[in-house]
C-alpha positions as CSV (number, residue, x, y, z in Angstrom):
1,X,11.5,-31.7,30.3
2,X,8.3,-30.5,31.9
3,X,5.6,-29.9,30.3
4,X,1.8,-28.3,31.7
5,X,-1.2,-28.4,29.2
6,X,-3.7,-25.8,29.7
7,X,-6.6,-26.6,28.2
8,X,-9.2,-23.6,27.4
9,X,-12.5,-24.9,26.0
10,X,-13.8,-20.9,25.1
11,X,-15.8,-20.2,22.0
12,X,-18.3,-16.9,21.7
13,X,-19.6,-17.8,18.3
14,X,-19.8,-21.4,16.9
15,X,-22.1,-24.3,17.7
16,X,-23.0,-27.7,16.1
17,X,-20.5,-29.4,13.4
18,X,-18.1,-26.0,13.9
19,X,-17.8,-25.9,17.7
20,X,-14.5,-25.7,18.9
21,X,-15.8,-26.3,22.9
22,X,-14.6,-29.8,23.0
23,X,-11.1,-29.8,21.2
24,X,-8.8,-29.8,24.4
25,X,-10.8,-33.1,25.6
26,X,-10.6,-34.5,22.2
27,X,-7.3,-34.1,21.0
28,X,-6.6,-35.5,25.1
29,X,-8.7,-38.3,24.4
30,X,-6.6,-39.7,20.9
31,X,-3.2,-39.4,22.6
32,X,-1.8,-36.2,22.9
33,X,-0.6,-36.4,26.7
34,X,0.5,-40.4,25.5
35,X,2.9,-38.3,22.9
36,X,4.7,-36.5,25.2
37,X,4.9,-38.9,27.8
38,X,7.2,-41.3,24.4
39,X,10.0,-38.0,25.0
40,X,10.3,-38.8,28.2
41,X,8.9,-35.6,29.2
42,X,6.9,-35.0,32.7
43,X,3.3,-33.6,32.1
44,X,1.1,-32.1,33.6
45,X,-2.7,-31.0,33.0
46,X,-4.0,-27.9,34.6
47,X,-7.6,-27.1,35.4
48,X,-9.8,-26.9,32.3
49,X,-11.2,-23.2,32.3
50,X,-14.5,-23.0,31.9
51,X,-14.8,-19.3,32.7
52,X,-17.7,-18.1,30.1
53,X,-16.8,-14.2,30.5
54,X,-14.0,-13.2,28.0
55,X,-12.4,-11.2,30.3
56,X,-12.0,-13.1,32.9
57,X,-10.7,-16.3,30.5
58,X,-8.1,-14.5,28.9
59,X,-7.3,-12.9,32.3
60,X,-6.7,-16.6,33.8
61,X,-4.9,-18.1,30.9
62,X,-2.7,-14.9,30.9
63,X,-2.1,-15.9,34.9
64,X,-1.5,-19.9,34.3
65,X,0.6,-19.4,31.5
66,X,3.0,-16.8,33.4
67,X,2.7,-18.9,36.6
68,X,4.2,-22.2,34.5
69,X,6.7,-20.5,32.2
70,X,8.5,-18.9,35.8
71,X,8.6,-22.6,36.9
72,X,10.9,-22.9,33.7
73,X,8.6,-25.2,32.2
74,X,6.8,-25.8,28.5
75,X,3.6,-24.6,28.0
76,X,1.0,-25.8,25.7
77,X,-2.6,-24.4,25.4
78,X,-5.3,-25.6,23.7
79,X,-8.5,-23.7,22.1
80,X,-11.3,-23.5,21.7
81,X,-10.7,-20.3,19.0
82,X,-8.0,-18.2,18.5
83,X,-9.1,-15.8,21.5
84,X,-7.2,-17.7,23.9
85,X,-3.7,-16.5,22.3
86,X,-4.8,-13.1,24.3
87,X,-4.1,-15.2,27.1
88,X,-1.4,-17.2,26.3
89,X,1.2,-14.8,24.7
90,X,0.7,-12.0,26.7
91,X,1.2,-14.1,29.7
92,X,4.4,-15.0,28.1
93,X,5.2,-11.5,27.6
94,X,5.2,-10.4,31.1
95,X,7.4,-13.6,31.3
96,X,10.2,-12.8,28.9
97,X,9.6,-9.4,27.3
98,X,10.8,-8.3,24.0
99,X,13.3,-11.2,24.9
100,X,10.1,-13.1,23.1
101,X,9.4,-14.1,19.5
102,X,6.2,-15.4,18.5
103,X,5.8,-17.3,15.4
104,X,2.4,-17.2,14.5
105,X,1.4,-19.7,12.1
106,X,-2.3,-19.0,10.8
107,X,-4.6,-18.5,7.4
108,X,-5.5,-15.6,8.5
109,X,-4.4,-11.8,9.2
110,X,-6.2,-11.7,12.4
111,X,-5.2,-8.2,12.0
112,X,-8.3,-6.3,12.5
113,X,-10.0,-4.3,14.7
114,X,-13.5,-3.3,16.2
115,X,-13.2,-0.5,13.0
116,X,-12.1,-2.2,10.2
117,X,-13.9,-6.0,11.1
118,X,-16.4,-7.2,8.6
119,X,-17.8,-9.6,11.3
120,X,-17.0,-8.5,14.7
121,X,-15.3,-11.6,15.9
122,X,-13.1,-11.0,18.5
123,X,-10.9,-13.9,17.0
124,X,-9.9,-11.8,14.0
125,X,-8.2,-8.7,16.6
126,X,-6.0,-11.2,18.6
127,X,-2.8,-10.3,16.8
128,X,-3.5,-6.5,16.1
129,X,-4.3,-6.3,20.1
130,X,-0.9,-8.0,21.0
131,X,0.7,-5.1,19.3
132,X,-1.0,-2.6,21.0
133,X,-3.6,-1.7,17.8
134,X,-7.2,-1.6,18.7
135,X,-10.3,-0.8,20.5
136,X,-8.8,-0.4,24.3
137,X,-11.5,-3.2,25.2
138,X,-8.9,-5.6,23.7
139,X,-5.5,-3.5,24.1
140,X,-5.8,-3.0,27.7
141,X,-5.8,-6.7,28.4
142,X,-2.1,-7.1,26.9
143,X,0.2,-5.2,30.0
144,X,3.3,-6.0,27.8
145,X,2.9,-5.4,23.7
146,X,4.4,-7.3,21.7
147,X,7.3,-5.5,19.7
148,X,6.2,-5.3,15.4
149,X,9.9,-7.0,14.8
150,X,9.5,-9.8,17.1
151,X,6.8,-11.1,15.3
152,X,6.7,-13.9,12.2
153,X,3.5,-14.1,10.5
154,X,3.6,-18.1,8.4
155,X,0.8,-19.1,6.3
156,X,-1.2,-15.7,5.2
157,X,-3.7,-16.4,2.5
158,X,-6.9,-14.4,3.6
159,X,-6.9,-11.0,4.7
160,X,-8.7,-7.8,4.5
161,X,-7.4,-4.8,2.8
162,X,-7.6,-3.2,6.8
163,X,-5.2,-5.9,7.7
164,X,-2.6,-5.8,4.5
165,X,-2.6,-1.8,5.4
166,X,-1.7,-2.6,8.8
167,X,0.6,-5.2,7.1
168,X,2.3,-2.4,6.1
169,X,2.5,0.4,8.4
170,X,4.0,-1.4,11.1
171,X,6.2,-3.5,8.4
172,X,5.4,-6.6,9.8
173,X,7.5,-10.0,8.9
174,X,5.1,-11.6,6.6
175,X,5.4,-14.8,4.5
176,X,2.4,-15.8,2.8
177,X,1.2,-18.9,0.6
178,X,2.1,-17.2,-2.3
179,X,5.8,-16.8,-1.3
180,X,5.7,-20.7,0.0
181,X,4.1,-21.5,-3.8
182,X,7.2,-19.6,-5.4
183,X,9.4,-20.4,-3.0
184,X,8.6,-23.2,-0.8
185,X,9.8,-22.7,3.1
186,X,12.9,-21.0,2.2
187,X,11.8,-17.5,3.6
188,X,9.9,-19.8,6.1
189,X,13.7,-20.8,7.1
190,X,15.6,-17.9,6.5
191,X,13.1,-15.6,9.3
192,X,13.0,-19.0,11.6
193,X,17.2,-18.9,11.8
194,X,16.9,-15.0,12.5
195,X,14.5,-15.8,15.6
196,X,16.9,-18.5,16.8
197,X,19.8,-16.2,16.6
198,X,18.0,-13.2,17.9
199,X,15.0,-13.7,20.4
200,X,16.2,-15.7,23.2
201,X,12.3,-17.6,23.9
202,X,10.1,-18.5,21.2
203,X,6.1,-18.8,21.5
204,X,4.4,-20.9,18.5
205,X,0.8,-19.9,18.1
206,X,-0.6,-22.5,15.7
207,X,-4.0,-21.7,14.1
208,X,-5.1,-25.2,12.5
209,X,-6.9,-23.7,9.7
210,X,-3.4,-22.9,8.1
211,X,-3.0,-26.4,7.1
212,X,-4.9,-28.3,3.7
213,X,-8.3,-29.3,4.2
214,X,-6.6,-32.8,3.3
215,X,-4.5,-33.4,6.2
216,X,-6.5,-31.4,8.5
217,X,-10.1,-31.3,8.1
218,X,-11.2,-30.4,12.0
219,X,-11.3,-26.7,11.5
220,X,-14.1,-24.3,11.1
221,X,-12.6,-22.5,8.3
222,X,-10.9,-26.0,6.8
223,X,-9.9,-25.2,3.0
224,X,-8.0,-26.0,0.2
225,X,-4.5,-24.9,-0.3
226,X,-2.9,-24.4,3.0
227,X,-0.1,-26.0,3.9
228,X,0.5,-29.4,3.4
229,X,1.3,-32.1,6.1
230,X,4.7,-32.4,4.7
231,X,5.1,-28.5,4.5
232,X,3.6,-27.9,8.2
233,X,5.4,-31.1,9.7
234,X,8.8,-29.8,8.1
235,X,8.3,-26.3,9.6
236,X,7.5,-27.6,13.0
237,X,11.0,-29.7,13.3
238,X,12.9,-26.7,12.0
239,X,11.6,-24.1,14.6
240,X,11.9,-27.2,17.2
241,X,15.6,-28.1,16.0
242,X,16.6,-23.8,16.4
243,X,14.3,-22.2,18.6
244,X,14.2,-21.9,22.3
245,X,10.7,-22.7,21.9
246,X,8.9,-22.2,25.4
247,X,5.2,-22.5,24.8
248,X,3.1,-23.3,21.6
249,X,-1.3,-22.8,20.8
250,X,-3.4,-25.2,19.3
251,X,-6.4,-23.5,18.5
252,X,-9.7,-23.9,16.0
253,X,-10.3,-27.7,16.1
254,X,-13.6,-28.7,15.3
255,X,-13.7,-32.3,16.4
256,X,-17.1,-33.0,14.6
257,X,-15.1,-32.3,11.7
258,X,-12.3,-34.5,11.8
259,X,-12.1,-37.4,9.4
260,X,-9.7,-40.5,10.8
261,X,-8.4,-38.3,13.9
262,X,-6.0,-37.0,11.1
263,X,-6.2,-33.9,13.1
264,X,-5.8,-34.5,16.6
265,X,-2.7,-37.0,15.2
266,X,-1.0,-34.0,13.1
267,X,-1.3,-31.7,16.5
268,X,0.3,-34.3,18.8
269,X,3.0,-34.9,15.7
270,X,3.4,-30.9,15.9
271,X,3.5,-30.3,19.4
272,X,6.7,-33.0,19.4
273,X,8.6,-31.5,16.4
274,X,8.3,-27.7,18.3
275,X,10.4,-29.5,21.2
276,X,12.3,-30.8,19.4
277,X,11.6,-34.9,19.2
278,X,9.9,-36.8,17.2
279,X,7.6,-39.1,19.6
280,X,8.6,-42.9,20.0
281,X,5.2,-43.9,17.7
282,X,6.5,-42.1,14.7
283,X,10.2,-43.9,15.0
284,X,8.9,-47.7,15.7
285,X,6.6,-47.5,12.7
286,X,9.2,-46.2,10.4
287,X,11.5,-48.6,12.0
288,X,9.3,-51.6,11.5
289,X,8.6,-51.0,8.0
290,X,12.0,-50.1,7.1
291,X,12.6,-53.7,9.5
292,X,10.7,-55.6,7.2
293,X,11.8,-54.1,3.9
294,X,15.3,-55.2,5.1
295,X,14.9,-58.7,6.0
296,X,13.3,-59.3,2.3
297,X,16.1,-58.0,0.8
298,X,18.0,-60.3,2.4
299,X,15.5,-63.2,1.5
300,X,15.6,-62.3,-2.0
């Protein structure tokens, strides 16, 4: 397997304790290249894009991510915010077409518009622009839209009445908290082995602030009742076990937030389970304990 990481460092709006600038380095620095290296993968780091015009970022990460998925390799890019999946899946679109499925696993709708945004962050139109809904600023930047059906929203819990109505209209393949409270990840599942049987690529967009304050504190918008490490790890090693998974997002790390690295850990964890392996770290410590409990037995 080869693997190129694209890191993209871009955030318009935070500073201090909620700056997303240094995640790529960050989540580099505590391992994250180590983890893929234990599946015997080949990786590569491209440039780090430093490009401050919006444009012109999403315009190169749209470029780098086409470039390495007709290379037939993996593609991983890392945020900075959510802006960067402009880039990223549209890039895969003019890749694979409506051949692509994009599981987008996020908190929020980011469903709105330049019309219907109570704050004008650019971060909250990423998905409606991928479908072709928007201010043409935005729209014109995606050459290929991404089909309503061959999307898979996981993890809604905050979203403006704008964004449920376009929820609606365009019938869009929803599951929220709610449904994984009443039903835990059985429609997760059930949409997951439609992708796998249906689109023949799969991109993972992976907004962190989907996940429990408690197992990952690192992002801006970090709160209670998201989905728990045992929820989000399970997901991630179904769609890896199913999906032809090409190319995944890591996006909204705060590393002044992170408590223990628990976040930069859960993302390499992640990254491994979307391939499809669990990396060698994970297996000798569970081997060693379960070693130990063993020979005891025995003792006794």
């Amino acid at each position: 397997m080869r693997i190129s990481i694209v890191p993209v460092p871009f955030d318009a709006n935070n500073s201090g304790i909620n700056s997303t600038v240094g995640a790529p380095s960050y989540v580099e620095k505590n391992g994250f290249s180590r983890a893929l290296f234990t599946l015997g993968a080949v990786v590569t780091k491209e440039q780090v894009m430093r490009e401050k015009d919006f444009v012109r970022t999403i315009c190169s990460v749209q470029n780098s991510v086409a470039k390495i998925l007709r290379r037939k390799e993996k593609c991983i890019v890392f945020g900075g915010t959510h802006t960067v999946a402009l880039g990223s899946v549209s890039g895969a679109l003019q890749v694979f077409g409506n051949e692509l499925g994009v599981i987008w696993i996020d908190a929020h709708g980011d469903l709105n518009t330049h019309e219907t945004s109570l704050t004008g962050n650019v971060h909250g139109m990423v998905l409606a622009a991928l479908l072709g809904v928007g201010n043409r600023s935005l729209t014109r930047l995606v050459k290929k839209k991404l089909p309503a059906k061959n999307l898979l929203h996981v993890g809604l819990r905050d979203a403006d009445m704008a964004e449920i109505t376009l929820i609606k209209k365009r019938k869009l393949n929803v599951v929220t908290m709610g449904n994984i409270a009443e039903n835990g990840l059985a429609d997760c599942v059930k949409n997951i082995q439609r992708f796998a049987k249906h689109k023949k690529y799969v991109w993972v967009s992976v907004d962190i602030d989907v996940v429990d304050k408690n197992d990952a504190p690192a992002s801006p918008m970090a709160a209670y009742g998201g989905l728990t490490y045992r929820e989000i790890t399970h997901l991630a090693k179904h769609i890896g076990d199913i999906c032809n998974v090409v190319g995944m997002d890591f996006v909204e790390i705060a590393p002044k937030k992170d408590v223990q690295k628990k976040t930069a850990h859960l993302c390499a964890e992640l990254a491994a389970s979307l391939l499809g392996a669990i990396h060698s770290w994970y297996t000798e410590k569970y081997l060693k304990i379960h070693t130990r409990r063993a020979q005891s037995s025995r003792v006794l």
